[in-house]
PyMOL Python script that loads the backbone (N, CA, C, O; Angstrom):
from pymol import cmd

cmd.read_pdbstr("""\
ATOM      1  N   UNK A   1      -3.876  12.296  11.871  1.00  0.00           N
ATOM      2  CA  UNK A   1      -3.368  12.250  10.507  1.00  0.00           C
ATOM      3  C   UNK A   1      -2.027  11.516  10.509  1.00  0.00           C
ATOM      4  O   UNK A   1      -1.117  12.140  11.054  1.00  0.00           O
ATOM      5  N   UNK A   2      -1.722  10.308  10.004  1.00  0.00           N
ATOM      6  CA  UNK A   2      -0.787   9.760   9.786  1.00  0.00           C
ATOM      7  C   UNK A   2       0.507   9.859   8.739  1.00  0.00           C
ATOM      8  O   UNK A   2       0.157   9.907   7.560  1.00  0.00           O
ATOM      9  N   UNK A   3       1.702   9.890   8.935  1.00  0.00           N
ATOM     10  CA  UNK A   3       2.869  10.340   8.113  1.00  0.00           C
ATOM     11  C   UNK A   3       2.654   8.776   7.001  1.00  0.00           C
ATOM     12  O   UNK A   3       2.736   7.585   7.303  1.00  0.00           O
ATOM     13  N   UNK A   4       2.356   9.464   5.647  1.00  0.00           N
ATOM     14  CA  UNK A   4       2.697   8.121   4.963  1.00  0.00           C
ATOM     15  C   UNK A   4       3.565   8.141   3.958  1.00  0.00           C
ATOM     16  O   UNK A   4       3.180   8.636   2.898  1.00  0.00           O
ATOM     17  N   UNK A   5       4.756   7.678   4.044  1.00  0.00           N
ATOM     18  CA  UNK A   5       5.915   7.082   3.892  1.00  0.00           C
ATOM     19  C   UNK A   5       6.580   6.189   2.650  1.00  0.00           C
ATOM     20  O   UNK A   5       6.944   5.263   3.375  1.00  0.00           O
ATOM     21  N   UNK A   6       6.907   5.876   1.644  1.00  0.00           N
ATOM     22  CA  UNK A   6       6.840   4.896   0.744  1.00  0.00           C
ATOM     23  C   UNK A   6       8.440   4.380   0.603  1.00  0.00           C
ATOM     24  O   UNK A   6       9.299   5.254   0.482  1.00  0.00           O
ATOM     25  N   UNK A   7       8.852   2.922   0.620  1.00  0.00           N
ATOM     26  CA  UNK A   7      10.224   2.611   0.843  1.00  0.00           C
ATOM     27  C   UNK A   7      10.635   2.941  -0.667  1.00  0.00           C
ATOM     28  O   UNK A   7       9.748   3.103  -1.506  1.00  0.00           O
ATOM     29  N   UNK A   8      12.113   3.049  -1.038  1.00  0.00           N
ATOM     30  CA  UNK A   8      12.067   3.521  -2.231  1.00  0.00           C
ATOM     31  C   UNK A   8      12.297   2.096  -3.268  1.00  0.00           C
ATOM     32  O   UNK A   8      12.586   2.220  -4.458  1.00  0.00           O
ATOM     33  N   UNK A   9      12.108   0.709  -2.573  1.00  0.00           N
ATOM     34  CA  UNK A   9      11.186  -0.016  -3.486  1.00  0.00           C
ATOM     35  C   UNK A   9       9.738   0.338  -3.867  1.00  0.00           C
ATOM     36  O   UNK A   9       9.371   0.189  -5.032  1.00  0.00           O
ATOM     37  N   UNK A  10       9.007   0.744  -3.036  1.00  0.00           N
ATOM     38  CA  UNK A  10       7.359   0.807  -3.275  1.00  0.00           C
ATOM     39  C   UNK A  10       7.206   2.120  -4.382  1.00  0.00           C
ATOM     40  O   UNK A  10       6.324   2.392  -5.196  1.00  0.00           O
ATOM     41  N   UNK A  11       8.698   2.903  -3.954  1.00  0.00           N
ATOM     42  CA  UNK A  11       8.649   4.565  -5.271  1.00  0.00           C
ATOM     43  C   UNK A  11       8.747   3.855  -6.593  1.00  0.00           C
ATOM     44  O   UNK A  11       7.896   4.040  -7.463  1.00  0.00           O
ATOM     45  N   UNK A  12      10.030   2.842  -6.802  1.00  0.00           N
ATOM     46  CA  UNK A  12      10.019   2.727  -8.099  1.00  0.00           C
ATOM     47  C   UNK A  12       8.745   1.591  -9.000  1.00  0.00           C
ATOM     48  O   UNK A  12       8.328   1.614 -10.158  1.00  0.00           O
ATOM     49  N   UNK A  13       8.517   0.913  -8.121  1.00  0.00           N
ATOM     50  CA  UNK A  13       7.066   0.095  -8.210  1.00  0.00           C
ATOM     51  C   UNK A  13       5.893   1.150  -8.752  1.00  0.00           C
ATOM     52  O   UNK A  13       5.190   1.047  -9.757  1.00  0.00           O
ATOM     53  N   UNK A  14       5.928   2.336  -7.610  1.00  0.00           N
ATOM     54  CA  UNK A  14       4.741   3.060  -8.035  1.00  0.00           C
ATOM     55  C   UNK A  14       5.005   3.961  -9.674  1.00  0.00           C
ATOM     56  O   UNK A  14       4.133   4.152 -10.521  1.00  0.00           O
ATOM     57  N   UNK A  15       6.114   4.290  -9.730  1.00  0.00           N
ATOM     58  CA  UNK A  15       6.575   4.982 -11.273  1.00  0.00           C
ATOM     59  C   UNK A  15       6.594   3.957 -12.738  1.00  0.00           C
ATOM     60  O   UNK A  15       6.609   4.356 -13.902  1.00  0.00           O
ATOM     61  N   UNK A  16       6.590   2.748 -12.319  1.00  0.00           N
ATOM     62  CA  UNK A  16       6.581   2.322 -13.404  1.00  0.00           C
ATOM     63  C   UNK A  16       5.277   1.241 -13.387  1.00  0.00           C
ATOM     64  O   UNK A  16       5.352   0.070 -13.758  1.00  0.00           O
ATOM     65  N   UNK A  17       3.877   2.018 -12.789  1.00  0.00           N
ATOM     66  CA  UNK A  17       2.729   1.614 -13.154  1.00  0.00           C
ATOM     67  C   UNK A  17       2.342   2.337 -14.423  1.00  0.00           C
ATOM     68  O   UNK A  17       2.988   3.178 -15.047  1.00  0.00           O
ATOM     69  N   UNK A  18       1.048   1.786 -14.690  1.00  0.00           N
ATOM     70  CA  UNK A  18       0.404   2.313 -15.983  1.00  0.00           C
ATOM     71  C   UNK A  18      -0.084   3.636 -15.320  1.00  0.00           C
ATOM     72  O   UNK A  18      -0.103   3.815 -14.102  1.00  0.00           O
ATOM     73  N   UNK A  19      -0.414   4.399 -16.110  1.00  0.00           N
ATOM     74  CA  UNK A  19      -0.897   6.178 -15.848  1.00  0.00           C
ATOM     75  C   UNK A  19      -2.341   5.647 -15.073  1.00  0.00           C
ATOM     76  O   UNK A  19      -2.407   5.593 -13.845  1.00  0.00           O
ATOM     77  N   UNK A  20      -3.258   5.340 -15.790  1.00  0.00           N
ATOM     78  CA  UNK A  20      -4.403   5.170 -15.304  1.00  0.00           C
ATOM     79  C   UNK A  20      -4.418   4.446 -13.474  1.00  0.00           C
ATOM     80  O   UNK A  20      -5.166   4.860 -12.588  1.00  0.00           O
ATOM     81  N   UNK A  21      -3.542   3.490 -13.340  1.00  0.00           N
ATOM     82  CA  UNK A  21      -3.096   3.072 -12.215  1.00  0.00           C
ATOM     83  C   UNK A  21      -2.684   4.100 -11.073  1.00  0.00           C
ATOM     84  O   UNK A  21      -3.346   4.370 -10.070  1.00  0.00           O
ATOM     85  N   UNK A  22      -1.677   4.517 -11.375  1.00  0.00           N
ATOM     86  CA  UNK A  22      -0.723   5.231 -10.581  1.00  0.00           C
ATOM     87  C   UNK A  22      -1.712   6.434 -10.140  1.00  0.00           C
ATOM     88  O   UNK A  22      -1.288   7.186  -9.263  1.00  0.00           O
ATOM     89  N   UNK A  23      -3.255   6.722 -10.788  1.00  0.00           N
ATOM     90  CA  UNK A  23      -4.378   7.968 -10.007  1.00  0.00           C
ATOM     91  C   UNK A  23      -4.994   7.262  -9.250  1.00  0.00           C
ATOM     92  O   UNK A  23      -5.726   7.872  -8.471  1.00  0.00           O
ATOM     93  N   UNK A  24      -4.982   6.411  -9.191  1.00  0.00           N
ATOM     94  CA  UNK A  24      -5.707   5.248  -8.103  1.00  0.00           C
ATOM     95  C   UNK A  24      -4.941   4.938  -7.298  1.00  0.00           C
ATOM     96  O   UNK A  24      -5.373   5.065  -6.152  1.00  0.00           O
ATOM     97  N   UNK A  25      -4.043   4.606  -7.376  1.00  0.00           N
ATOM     98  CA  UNK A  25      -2.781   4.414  -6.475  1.00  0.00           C
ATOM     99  C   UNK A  25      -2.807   5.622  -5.301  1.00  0.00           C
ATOM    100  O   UNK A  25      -2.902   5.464  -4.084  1.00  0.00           O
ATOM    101  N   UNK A  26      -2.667   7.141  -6.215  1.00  0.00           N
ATOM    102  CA  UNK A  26      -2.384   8.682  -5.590  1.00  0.00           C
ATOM    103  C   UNK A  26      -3.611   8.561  -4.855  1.00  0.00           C
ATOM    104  O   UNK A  26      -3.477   8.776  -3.650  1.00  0.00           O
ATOM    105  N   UNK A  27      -4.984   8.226  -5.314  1.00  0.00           N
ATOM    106  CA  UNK A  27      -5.786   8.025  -4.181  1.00  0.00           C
ATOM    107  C   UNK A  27      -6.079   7.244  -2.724  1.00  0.00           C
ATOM    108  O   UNK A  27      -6.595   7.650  -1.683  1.00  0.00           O
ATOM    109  N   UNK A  28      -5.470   5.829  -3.146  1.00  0.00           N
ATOM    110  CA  UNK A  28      -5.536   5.073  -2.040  1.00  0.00           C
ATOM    111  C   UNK A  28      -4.148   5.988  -1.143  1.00  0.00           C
ATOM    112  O   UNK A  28      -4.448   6.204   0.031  1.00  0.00           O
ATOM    113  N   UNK A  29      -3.253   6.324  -1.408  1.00  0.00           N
ATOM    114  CA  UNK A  29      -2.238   6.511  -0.617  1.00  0.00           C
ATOM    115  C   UNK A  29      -2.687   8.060   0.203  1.00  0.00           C
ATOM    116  O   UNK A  29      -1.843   8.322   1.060  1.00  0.00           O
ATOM    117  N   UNK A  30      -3.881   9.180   0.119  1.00  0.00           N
ATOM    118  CA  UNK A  30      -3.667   9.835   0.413  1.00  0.00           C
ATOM    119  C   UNK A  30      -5.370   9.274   1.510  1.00  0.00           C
ATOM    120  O   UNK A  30      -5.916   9.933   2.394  1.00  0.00           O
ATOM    121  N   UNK A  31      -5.680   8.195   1.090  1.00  0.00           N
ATOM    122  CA  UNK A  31      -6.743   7.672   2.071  1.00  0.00           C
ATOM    123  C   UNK A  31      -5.969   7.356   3.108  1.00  0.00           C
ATOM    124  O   UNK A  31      -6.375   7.487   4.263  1.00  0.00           O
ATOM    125  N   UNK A  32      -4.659   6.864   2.786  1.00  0.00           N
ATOM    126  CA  UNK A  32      -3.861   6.336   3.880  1.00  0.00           C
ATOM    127  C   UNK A  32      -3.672   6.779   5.164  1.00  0.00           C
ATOM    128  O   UNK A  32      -3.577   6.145   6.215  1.00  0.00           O
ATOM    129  N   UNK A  33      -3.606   8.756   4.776  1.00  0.00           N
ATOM    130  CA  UNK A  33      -3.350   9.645   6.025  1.00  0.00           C
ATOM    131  C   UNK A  33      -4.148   9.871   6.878  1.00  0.00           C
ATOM    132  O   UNK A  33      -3.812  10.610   7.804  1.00  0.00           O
ATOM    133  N   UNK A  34      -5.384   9.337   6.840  1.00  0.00           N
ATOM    134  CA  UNK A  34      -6.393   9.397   7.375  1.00  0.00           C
ATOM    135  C   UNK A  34      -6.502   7.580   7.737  1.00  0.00           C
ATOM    136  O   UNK A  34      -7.253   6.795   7.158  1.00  0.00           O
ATOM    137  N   UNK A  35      -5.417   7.209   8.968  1.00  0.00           N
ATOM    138  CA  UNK A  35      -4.859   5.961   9.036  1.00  0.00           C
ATOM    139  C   UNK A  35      -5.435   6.352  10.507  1.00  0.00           C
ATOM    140  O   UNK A  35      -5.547   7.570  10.649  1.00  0.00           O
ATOM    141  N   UNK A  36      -5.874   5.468  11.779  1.00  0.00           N
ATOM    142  CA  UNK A  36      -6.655   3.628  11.155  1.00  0.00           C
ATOM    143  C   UNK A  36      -7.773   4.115  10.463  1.00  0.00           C
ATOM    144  O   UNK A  36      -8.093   3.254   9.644  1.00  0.00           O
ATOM    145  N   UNK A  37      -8.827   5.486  10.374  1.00  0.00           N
ATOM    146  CA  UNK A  37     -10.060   5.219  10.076  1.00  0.00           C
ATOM    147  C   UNK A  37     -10.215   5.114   8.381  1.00  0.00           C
ATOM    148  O   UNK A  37     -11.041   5.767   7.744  1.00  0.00           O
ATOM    149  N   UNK A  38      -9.065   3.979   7.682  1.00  0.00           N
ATOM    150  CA  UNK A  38      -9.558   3.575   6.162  1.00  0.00           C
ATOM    151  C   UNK A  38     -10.324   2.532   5.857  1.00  0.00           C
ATOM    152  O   UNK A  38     -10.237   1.504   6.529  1.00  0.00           O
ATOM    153  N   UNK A  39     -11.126   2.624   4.880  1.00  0.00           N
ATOM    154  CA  UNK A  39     -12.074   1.342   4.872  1.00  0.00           C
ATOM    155  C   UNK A  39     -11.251   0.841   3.949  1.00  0.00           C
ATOM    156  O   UNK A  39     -10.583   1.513   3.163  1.00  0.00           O
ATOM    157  N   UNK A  40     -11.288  -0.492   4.035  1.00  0.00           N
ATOM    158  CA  UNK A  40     -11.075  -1.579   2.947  1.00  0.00           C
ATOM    159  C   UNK A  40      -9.535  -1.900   3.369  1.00  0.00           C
ATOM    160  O   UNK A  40      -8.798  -2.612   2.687  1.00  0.00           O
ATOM    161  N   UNK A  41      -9.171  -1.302   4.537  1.00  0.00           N
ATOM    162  CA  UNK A  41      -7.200  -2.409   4.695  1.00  0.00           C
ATOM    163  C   UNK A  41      -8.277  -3.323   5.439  1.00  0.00           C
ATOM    164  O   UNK A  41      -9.364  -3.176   5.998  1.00  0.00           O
ATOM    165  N   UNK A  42      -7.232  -4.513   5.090  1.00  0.00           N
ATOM    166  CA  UNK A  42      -7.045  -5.844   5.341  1.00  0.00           C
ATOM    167  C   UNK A  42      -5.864  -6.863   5.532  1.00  0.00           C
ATOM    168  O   UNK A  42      -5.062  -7.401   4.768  1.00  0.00           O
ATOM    169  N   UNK A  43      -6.119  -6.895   6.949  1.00  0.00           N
ATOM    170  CA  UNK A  43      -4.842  -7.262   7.789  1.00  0.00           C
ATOM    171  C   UNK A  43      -4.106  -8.650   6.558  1.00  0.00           C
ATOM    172  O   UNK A  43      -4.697  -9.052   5.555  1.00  0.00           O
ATOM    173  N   UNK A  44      -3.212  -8.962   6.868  1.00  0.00           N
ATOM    174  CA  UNK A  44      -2.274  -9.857   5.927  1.00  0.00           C
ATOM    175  C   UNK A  44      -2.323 -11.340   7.084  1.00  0.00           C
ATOM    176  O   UNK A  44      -2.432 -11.319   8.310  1.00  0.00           O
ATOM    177  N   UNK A  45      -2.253 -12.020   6.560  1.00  0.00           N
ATOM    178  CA  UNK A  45      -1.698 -13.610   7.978  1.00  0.00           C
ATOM    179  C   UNK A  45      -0.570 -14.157   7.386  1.00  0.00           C
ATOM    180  O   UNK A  45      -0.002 -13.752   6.372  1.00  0.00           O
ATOM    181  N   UNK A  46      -0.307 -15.028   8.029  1.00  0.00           N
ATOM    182  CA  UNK A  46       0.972 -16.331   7.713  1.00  0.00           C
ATOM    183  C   UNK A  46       2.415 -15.000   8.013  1.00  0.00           C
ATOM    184  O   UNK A  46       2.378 -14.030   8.769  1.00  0.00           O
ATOM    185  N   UNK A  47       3.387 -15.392   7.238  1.00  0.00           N
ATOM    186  CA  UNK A  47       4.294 -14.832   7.079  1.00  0.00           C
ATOM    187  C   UNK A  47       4.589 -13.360   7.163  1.00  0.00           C
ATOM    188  O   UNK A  47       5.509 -12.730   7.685  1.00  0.00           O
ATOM    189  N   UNK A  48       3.159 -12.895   6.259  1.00  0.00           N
ATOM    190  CA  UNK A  48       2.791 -11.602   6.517  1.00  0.00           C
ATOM    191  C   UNK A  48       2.168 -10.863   7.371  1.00  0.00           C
ATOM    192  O   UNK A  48       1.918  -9.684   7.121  1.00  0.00           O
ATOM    193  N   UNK A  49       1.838 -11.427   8.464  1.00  0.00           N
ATOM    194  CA  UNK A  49       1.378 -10.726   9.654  1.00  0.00           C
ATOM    195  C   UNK A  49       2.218  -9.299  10.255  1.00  0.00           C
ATOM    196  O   UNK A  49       3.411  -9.051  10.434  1.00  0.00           O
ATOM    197  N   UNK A  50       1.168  -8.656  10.425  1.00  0.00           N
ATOM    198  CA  UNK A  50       1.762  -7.262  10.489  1.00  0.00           C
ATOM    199  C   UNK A  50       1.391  -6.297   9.699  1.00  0.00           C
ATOM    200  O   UNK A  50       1.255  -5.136  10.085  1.00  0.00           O
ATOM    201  N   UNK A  51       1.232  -6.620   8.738  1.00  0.00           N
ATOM    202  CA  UNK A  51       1.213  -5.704   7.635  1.00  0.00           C
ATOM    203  C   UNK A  51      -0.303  -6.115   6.782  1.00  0.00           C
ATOM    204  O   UNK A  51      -0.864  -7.210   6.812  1.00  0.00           O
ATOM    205  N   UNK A  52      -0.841  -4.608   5.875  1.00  0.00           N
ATOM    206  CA  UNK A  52      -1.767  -4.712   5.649  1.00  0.00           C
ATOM    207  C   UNK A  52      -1.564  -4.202   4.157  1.00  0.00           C
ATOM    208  O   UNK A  52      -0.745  -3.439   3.645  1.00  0.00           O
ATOM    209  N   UNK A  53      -2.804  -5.041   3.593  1.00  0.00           N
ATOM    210  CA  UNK A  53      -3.277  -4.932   2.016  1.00  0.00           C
ATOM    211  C   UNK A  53      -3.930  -3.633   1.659  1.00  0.00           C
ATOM    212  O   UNK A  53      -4.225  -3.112   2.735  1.00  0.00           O
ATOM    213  N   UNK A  54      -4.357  -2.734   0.519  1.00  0.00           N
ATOM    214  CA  UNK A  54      -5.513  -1.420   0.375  1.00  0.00           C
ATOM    215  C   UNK A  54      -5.351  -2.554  -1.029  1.00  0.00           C
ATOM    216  O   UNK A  54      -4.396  -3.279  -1.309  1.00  0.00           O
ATOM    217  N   UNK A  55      -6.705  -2.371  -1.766  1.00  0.00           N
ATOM    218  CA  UNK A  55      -6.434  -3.129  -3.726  1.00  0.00           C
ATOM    219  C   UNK A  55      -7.358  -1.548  -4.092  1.00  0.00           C
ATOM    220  O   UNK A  55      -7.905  -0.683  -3.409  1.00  0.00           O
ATOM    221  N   UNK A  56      -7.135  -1.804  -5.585  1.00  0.00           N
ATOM    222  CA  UNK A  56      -7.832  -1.306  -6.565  1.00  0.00           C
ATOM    223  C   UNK A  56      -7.979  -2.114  -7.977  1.00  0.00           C
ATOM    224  O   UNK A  56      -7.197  -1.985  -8.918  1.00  0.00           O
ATOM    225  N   UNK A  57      -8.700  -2.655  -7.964  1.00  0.00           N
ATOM    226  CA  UNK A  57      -8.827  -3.482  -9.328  1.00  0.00           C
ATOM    227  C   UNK A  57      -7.975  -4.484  -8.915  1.00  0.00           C
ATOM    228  O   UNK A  57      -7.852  -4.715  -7.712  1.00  0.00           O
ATOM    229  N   UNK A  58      -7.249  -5.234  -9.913  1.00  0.00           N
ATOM    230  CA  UNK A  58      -5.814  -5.844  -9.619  1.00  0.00           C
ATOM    231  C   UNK A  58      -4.943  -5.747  -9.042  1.00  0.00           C
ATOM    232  O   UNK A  58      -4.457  -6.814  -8.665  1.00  0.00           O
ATOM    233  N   UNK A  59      -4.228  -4.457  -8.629  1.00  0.00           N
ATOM    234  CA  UNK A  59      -3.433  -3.705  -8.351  1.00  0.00           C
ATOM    235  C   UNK A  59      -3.653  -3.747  -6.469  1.00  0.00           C
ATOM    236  O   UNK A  59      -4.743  -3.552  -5.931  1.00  0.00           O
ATOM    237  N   UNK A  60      -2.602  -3.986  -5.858  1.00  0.00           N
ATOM    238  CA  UNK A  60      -2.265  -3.707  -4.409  1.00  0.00           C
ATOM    239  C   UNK A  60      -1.100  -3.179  -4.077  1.00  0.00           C
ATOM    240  O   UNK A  60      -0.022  -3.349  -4.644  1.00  0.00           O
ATOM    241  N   UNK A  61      -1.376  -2.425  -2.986  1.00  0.00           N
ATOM    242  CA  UNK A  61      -0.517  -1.417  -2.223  1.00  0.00           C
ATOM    243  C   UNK A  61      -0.609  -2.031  -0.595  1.00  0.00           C
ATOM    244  O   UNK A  61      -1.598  -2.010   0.138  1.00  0.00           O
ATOM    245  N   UNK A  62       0.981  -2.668  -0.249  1.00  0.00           N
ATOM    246  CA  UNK A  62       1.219  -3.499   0.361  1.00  0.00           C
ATOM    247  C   UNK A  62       1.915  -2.538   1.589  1.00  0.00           C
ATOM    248  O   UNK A  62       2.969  -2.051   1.181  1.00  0.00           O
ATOM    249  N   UNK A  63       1.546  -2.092   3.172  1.00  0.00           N
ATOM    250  CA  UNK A  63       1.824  -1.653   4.179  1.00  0.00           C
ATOM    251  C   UNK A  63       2.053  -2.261   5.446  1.00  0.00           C
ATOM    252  O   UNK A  63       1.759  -3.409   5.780  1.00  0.00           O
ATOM    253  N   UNK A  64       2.631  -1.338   6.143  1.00  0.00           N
ATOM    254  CA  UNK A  64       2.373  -1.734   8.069  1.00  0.00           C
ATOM    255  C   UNK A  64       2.968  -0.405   8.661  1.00  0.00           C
ATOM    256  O   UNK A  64       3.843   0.329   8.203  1.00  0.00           O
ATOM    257  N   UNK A  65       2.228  -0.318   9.820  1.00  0.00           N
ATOM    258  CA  UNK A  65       1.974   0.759  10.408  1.00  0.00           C
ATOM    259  C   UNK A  65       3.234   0.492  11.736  1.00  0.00           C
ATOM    260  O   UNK A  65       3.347  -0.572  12.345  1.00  0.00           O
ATOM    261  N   UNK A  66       4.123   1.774  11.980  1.00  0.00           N
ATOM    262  CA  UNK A  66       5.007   2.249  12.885  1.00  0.00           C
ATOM    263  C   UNK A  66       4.490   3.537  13.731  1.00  0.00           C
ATOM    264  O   UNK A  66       4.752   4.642  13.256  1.00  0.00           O
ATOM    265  N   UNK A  67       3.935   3.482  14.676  1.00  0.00           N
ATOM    266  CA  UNK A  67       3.366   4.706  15.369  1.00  0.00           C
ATOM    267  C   UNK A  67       2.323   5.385  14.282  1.00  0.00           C
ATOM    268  O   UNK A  67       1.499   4.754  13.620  1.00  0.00           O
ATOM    269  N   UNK A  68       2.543   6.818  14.248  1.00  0.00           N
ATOM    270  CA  UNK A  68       1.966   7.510  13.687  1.00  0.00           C
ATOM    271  C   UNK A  68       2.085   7.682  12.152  1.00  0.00           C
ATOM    272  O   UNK A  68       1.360   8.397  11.460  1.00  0.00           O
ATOM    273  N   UNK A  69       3.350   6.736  11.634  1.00  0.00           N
ATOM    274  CA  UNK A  69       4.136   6.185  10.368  1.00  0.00           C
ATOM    275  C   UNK A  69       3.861   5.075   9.692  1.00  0.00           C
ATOM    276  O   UNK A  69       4.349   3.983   9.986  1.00  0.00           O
ATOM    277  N   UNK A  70       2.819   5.330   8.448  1.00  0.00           N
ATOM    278  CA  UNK A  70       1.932   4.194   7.531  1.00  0.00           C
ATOM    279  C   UNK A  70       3.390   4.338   6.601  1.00  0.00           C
ATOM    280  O   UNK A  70       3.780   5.425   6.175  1.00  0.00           O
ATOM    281  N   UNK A  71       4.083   3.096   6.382  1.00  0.00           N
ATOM    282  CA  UNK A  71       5.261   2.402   5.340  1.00  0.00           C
ATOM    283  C   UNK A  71       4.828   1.652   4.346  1.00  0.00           C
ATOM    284  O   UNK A  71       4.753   0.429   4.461  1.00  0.00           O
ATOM    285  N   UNK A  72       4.499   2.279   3.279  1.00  0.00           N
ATOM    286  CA  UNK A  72       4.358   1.694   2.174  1.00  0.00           C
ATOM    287  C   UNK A  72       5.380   0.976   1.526  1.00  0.00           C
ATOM    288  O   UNK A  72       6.349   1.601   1.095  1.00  0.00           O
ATOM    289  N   UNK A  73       5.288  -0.592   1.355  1.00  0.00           N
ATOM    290  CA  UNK A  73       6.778  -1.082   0.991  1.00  0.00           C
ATOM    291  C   UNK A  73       6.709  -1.781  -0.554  1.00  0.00           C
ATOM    292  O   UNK A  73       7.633  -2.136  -1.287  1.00  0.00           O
ATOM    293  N   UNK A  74       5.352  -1.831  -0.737  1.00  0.00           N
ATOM    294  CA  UNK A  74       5.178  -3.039  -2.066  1.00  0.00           C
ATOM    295  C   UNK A  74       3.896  -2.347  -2.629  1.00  0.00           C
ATOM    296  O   UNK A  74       2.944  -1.943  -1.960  1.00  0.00           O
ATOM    297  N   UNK A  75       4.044  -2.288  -3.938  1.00  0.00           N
ATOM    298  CA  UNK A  75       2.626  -1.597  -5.217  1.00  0.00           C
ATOM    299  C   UNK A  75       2.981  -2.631  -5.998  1.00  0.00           C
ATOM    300  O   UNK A  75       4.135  -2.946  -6.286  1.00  0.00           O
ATOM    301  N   UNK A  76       2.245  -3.024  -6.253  1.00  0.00           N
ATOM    302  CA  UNK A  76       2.092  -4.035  -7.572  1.00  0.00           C
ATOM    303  C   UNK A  76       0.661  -5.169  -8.095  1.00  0.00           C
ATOM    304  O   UNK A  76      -0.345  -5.459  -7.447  1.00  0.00           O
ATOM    305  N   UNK A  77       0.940  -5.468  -9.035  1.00  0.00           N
ATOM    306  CA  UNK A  77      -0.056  -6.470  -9.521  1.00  0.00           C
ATOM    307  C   UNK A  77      -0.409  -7.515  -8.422  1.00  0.00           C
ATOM    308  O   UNK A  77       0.574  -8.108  -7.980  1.00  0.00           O
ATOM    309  N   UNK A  78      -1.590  -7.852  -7.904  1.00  0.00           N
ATOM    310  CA  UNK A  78      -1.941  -9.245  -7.077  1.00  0.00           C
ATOM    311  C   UNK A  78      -1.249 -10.303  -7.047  1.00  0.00           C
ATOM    312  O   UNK A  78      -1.068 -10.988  -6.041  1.00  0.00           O
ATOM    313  N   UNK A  79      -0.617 -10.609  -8.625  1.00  0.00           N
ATOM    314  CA  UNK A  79       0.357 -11.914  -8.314  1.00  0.00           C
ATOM    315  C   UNK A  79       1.347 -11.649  -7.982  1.00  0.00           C
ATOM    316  O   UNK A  79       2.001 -12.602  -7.558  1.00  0.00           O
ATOM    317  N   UNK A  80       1.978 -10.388  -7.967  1.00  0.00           N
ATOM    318  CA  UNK A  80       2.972 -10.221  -7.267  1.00  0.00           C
ATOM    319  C   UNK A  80       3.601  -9.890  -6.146  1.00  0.00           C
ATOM    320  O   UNK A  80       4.698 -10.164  -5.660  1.00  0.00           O
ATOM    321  N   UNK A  81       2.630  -9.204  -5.813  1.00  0.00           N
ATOM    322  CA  UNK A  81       3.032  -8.207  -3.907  1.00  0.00           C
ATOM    323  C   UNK A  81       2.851  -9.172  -2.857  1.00  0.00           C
ATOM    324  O   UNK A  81       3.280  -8.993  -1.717  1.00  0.00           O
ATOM    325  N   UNK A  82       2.500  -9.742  -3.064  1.00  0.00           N
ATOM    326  CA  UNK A  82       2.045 -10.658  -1.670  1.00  0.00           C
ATOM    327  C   UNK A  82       3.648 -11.896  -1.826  1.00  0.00           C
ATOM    328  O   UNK A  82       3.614 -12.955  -1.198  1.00  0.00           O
ATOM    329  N   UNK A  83       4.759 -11.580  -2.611  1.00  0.00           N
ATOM    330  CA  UNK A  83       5.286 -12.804  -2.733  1.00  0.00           C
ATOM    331  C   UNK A  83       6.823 -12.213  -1.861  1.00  0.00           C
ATOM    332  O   UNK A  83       6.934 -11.017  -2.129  1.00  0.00           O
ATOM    333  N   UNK A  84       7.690 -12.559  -1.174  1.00  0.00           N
ATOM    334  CA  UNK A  84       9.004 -12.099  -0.134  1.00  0.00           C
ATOM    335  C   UNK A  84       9.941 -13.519  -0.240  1.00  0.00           C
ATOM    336  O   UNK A  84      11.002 -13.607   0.377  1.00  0.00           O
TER     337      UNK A  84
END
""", "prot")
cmd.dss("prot")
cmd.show_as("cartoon", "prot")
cmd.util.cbc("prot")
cmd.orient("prot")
């Protein structure tokens, strides 16, 4: 069972989603603890190597894994999370 973690960029990202979002969100993040065996991460390349994608609809929840410590650093819309 993995400690999962959220930077307190990824907190205020996650509070000022839409309601309907943010239960999808509470779901992917508690799939998280049950880290590596989640279906659907998908490793990141280029710049972002290291770190991994979960989506729901539009919406991505942007990570990378420290030991036993899943760091959630980025929630947001597709056009946006993927951008540093």
């Amino acid at each position: 069972m993995a400690d999962v973690r959220l930077s307190p960029e990824a907190q205020r990202e996650f509070h000022a989603l839409p309601r309907v979002v943010k239960v999808r969100m509470r779901r992917l993040l508690l799939r998280l603890e049950n880290w590596p065996a989640v279906s659907g991460a998908k490793p990141l390349s280029g710049k972002l190597a290291g770190y991994y994608r979960l989506r729901t609809g539009d919406y991505r929840l942007r990570f990378h894994v420290r030991g036993e410590r899943v760091i959630v650093d980025k929630i947001g819309h597709r056009k946006d999370v993927y951008d540093d």
